[in-house]
C-alpha positions as CSV (number, residue, x, y, z in Angstrom):
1,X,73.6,189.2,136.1
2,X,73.6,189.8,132.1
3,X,75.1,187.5,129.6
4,X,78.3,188.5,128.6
5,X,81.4,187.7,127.7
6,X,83.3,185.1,129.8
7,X,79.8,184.3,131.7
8,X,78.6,180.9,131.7
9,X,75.3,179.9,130.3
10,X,72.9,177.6,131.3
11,X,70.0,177.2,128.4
12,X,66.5,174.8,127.6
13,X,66.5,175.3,123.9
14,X,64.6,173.7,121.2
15,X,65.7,174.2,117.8
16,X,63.5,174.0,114.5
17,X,63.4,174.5,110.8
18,X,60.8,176.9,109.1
19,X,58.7,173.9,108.9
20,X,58.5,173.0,112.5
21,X,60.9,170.1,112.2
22,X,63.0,169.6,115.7
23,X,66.3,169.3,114.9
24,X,68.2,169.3,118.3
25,X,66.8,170.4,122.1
26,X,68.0,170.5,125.2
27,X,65.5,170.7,128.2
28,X,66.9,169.3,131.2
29,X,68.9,172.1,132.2
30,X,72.4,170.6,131.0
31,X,73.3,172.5,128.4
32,X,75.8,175.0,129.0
33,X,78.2,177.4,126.9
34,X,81.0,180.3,126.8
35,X,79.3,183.4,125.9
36,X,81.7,185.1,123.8
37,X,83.9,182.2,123.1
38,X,82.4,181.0,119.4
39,X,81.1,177.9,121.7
40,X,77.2,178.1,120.0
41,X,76.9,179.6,116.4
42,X,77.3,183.8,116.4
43,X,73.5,184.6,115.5
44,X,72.3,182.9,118.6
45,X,74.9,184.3,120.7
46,X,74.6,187.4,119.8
47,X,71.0,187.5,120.3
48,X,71.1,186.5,123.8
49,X,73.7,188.7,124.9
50,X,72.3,191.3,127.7
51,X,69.6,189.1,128.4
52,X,69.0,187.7,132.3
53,X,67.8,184.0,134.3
54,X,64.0,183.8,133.5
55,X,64.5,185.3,130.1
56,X,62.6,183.3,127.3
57,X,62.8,184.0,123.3
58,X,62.4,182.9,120.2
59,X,65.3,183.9,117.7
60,X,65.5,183.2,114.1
61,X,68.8,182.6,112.6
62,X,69.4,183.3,109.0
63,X,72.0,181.0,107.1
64,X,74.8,184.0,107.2
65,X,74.9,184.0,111.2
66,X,74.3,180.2,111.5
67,X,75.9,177.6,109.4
68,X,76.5,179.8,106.3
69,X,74.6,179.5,102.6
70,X,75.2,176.3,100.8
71,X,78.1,176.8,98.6
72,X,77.8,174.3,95.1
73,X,81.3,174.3,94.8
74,X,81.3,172.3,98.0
75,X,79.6,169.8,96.2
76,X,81.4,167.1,94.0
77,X,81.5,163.7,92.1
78,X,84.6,161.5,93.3
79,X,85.3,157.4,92.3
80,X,85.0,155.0,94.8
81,X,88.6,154.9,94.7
82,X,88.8,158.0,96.5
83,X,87.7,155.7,99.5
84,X,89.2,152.9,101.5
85,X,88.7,149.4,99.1
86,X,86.9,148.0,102.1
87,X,84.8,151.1,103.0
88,X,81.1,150.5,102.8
89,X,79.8,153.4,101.7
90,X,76.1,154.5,102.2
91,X,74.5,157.7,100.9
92,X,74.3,160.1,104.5
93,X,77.3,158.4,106.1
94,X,80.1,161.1,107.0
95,X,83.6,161.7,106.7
96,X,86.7,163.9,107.8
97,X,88.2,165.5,104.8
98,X,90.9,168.8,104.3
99,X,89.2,171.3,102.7
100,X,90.7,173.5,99.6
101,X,92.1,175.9,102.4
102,X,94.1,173.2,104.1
103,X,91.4,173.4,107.0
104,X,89.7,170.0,108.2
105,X,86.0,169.6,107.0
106,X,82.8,167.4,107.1
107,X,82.1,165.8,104.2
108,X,78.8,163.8,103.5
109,X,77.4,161.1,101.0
110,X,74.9,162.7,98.9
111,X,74.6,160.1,96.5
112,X,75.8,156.9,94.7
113,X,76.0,155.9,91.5
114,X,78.0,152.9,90.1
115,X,81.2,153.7,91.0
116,X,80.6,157.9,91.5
117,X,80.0,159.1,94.6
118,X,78.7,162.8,95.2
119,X,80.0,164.3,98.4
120,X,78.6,167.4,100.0
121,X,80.9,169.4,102.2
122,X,78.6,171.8,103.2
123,X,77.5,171.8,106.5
124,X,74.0,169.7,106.7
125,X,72.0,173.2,108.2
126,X,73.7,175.6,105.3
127,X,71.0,177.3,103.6
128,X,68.5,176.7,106.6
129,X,66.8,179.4,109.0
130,X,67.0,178.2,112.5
131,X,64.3,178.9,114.7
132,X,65.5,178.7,118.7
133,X,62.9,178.8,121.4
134,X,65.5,179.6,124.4
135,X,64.9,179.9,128.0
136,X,68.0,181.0,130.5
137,X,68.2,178.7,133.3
138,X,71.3,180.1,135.1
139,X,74.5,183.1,134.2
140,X,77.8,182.8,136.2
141,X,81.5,184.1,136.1
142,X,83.3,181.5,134.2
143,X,86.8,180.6,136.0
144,X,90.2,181.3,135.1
145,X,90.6,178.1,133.6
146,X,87.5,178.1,131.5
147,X,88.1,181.2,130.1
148,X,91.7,180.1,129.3
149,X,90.1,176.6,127.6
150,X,87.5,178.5,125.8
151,X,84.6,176.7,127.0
152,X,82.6,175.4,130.4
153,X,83.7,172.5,132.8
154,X,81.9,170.8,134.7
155,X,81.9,170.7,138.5
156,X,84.9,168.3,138.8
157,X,87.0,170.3,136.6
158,X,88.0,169.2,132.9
159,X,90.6,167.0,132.0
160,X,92.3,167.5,128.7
């Protein structure tokens, strides 16, 4: 069986930077996605579309099909007013925001000074190649209901 769209995907992955630095891995055989759903960012899916159980790669994924170029428009100097009065806020800490579009987005602390704080709402891997080292573990027909949910339940079902 070949991955394809509406099969289920069973991966070990390990994901680095240019440098070598682990970001995120999975190699216990639990991680599992949706091909064709938008479930795993579209430069890594679309690499590992076609392929088969055994198959091992290494794909690189430039910022365009990962997590996009950083944007410095994203990027901003707000007053600590913009926050709750009680909120202790720390440079890296993360919050929910509404975007320019209307659409929600992650914001993080970039830095502090005095009473000006300097979000960041692009996404903490824009601008940054991401180097997978993928093995397939296992392909299957997703079910009905997966497909109609838009991404992989476990054995018991899924429970929204």
């Amino acid at each position: 069986m070949q991955i394809e769209n509406n099969k289920i995907v069973v991966m070990n992955y390990t994901l680095t930077t240019d440098d070598g630095e682990v970001l995120d891995q999975s190699d216990d055989g639990s991680f599992a996605y949706l091909h064709g759903a938008d479930n795993i960012i579209r430069g890594l899916e679309d690499a590992l579309a076609g392929k088969t159980v055994g198959d091992k790669m290494n794909v690189k994924v430039l910022p365009a099909e990962g997590y996009g170029e950083r944007n410095d428009e994203m990027v901003q100097v707000v007053g600590k007013e913009m926050f709750e009065a009680d909120a202790e806020i720390e440079v890296g800490m993360q919050f929910h925001a509404e975007g320019p579009e209307g659409h929600p987005i992650m914001i993080t602390v970039a830095a502090i000074e005095g009473d000006d704080v300097t979000i960041d709402g692009n996404h903490p891997l824009a601008g940054v190649n991401l180097n997978f080292d993928v093995s397939i573990i296992e392909i299957r027909d997703a079910s009905e209901e997966e497909i109609a949910h838009g991404h992989v339940h476990g054995p018991d079902g899924h429970h929204h």
